[in-house]
N, C-alpha and C positions, 0 to 999 in steps of 0.2 A: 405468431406468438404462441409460447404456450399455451396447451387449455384447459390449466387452471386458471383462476380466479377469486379472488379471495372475495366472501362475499359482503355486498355493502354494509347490509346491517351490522355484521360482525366490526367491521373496522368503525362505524359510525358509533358503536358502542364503545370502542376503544378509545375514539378521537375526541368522545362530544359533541358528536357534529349538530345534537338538537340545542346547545345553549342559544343564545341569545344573542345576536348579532354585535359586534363590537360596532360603537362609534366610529363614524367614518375620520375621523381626530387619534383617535386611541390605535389604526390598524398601522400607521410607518411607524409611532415609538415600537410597538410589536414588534415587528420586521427590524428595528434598530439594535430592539432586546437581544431579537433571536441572532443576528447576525454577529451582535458583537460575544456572545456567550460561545459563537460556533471560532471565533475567531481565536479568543481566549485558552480553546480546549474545554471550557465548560462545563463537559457532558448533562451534569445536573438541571445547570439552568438553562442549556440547548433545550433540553427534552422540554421542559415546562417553560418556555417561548415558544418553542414548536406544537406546542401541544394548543396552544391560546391560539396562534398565528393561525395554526392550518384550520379549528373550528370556527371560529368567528369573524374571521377576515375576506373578503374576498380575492384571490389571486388570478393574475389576467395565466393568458396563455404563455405570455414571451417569459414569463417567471416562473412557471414550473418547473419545470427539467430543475431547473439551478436551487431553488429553495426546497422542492422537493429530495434532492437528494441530499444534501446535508440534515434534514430532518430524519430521513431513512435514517444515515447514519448514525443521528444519537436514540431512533428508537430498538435499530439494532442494537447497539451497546449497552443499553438497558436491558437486557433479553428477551425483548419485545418486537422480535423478529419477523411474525408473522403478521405485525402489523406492517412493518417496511415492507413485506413485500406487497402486501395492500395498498399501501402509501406509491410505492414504482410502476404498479398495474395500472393504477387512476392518473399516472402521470403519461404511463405508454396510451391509456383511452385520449388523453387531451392532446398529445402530439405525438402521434405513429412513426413519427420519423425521429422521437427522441430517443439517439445513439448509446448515450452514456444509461439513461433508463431500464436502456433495453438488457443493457451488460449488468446493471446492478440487479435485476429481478434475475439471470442464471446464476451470480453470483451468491445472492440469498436462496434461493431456492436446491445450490449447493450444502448449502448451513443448513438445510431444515432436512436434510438427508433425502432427495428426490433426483436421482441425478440424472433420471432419462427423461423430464421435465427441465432441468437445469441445461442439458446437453441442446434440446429445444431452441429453448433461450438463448443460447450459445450461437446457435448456427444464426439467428433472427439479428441478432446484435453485430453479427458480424456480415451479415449482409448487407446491416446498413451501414457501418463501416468501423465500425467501433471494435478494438482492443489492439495487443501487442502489433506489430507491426506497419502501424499505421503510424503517418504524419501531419501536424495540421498545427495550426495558426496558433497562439494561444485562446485565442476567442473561439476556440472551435468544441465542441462537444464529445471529444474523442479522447483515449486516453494517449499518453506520450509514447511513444514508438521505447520498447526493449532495446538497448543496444545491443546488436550480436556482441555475442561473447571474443575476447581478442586471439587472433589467427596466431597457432603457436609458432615459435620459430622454425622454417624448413618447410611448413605447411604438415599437413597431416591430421587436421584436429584443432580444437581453439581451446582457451581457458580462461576461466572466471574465478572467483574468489569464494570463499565459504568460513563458516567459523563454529567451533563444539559449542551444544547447548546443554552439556552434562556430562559427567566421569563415565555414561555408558558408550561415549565416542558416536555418538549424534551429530550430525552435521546439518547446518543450514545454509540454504544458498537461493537463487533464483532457479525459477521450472525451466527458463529459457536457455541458463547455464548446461543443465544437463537434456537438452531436447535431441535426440537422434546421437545419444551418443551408445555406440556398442558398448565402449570399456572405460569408467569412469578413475582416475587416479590422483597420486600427489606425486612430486615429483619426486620421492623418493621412491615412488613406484608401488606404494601400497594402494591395494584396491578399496575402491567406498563402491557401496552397493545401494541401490536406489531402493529407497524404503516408499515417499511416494511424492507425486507431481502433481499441483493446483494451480493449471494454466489459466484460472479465473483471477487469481490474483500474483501468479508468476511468483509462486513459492514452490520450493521440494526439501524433503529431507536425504540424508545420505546417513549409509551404517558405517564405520570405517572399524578394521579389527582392530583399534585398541584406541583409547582415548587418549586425547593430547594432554598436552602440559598445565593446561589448564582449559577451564570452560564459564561461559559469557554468562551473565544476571543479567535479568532483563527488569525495565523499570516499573518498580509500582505506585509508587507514589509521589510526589505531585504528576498528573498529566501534564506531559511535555508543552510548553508555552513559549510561542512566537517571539523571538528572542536572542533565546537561549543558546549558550555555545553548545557546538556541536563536534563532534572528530566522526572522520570518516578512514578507515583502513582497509587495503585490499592490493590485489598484486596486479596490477593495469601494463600493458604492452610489454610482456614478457619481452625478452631480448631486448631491449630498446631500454627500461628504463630497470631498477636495480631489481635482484632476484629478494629481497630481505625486505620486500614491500614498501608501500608508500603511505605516507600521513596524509590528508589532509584537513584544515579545520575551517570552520564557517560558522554560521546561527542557523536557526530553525527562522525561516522564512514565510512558512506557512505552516496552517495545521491540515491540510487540505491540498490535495497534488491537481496537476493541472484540470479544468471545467468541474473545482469541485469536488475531484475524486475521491471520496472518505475514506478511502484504502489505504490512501498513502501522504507521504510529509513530502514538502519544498525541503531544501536546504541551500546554504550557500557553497557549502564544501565542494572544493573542485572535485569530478570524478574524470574517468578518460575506459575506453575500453577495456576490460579485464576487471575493474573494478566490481562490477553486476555481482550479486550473493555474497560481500563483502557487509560487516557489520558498521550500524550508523551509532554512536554511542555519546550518553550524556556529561558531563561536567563530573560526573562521578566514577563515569565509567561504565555506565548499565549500557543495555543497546534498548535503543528505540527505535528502531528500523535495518533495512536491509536492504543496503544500495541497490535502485532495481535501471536509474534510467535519467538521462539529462536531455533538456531540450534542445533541438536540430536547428543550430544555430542558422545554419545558411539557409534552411527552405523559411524558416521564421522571417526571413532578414527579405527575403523573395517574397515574401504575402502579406509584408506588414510595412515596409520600409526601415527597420528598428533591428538593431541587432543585441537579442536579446543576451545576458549577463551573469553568469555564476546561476543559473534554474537547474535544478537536479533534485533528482523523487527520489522515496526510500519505503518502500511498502512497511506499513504501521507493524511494530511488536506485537499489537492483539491479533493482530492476523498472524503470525508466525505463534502467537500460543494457543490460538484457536485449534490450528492445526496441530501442535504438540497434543493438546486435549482430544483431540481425535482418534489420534492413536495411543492413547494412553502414555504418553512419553514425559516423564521427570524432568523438571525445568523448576530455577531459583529465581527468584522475585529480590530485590534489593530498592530502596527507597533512594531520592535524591539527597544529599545529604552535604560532603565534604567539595569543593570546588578542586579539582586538582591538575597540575599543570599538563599543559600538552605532551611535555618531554616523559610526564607519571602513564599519564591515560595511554600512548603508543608503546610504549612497555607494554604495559599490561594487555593492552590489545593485542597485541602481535602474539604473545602467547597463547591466545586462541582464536587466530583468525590462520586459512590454510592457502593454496592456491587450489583448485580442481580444475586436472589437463582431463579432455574427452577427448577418446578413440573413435571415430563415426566407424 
């Protein structure tokens, strides 16, 4: 693992760790607290459950990994990041083989600008088996396998989806979309040039020379809640199914992608190959995510007996404007507001969602 370390004192002065031990009565409402705020989207009252939970409680081993990271998650979102990755280092000391841990400390340690520390992490995490390409159980500790991007017709290349995120013709998509590709395009043959790739949480940006017809707002207010309709758009199995893209709709299933993942949302929204770097977008129309990835129906159905049902991930909008802030790149915020119908929000979608064919 890395070797950095965040040191005790520092995080025990963050956490509280010298209060006062909570009643052994008072520590599952906590854990009730924390879990149902983490469930909610909460962030507020995630943090101050989390913050009770993790000083005063005692937590066995088989509950770290899992309550540990969802706590990261709302101390990162707070901007109290280098407490989370204090929070993932004391979770990698309690269980060395915690996979997802392992990928969340290269993941923060990306954010805190250290990347030959984060790269580290990278290689550690994935030796224990954790990120993109991988498959596993839902009870399993790893994140949900990328689906490759769909093989374009004739062969030569695959294609994914993507959509502007301002009038400077920005494009966003998944890192895995454009991975090993020589010559990136649309199909009318305009070229988008890679501006840049964050295989930590399977985002890139794209330049394309001119801007579309229009460009996506992303959500700012209320935080997305378990529920809620959802449209998903994107251009899945080229040749096979239409070229003028595909709708489809569902709820937000989760706030939290498979073993936990604070990176990214469940949904119900059917996706299918090609889909990947396509926008997830709210009842308004904002985007909330960024189709990245659905669960491997048949190996699930082989390791569990059960064959799992509409599961499909969408890497979270603050990670896609984390990264816009990174490089200094203009992007619009829009609140939830008007409920509008599916036949309004695929209009409007389609006008700024693109397909992206790669040249390897």
């Amino acid at each position: 693992m890395s070797s950095f370390r965040l040191p005790c004192l520092l995080l025990a002065a963050h956490l509280g760790v010298a209060a006062a031990p909570a009643a052994a009565t008072d520590c599952p409402a906590l854990r009730d607290q924390f879990e149902q705020a983490v469930a909610e989207g909460n962030a507020k009252a995630s943090l101050a459950a989390g913050d009770q939970l993790f000083s005063r409680c005692p937590i066995t081993d088989a509950d770290w990994q899992a309550l540990s990271l969802r706590y990261a998650a709302a101390l990162a979102r707070s901007g109290r990041t280098a407490d989370a990755l204090g929070l993932v280092s004391r979770c990698i000391s309690r269980q060395p083989d915690a996979a997802q841990c392992a990928w969340e400390k290269a993941v923060l340690l990306g954010k805190l600008g250290r990347p030959a520390e984060a790269q580290r992490a990278l290689e550690v995490a994935r030796g224990l088996g954790a990120g993109p390409g991988t498959v596993t159980a839902p009870s399993s500790l790893q994140r949900p396998p990328s689906p490759a991007p769909s093989p374009r017709p004739g062969g030569g290349g695959k294609a994914g989806s993507g959509f502007f995120v301002n009038d400077a013709g920005v494009v966003v998509t998944n890192a895995h979309v454009v991975s090993g590709c020589r010559q990136l395009t649309t199909p009318a043959g305009e070229k988008l040039r890679l501006i840049l790739a964050d295989p930590l949480v399977d985002l890139a940006l794209l330049q394309a020379a001119a801007p579309g017809p229009a460009s996506a707002s992303f959500r700012a207010a209320p935080p997305p809640r378990i529920g809620e309709d959802v449209l998903a758009f994107g251009y899945p199995l080229p040749g096979l199914l239409s070229s003028e893209g595909n709708v489809t709709t569902g709820i937000l299933s989760a706030s939290l992608g498979l073993a936990d993942d604070p990176h990214q949302l469940q949904m119900t929204a059917p996706v299918q190959s090609g889909n990947s770097g396509g926008p997830l977008v709210d009842a308004s129309g904002n985007v909330i995510g960024v189709v990245v990835a659905k669960l491997d129906a048949g190996r699930v159905a082989a390791q569990t007996g059960d064959v799992p049902q509409n599961v499909n991930f969408a890497v979270k909008a603050e990670e896609i404007i984390r990264l816009l802030e990174s490089q200094a790149i203009p992007y619009r915020l829009a609140a939830l507001t008007e409920h509008r119908s599916a036949a309004d929000l695929a209009e409007s979608t389609r006008k700024f969602t693109i397909q992206i064919l790669c040249s390897p």
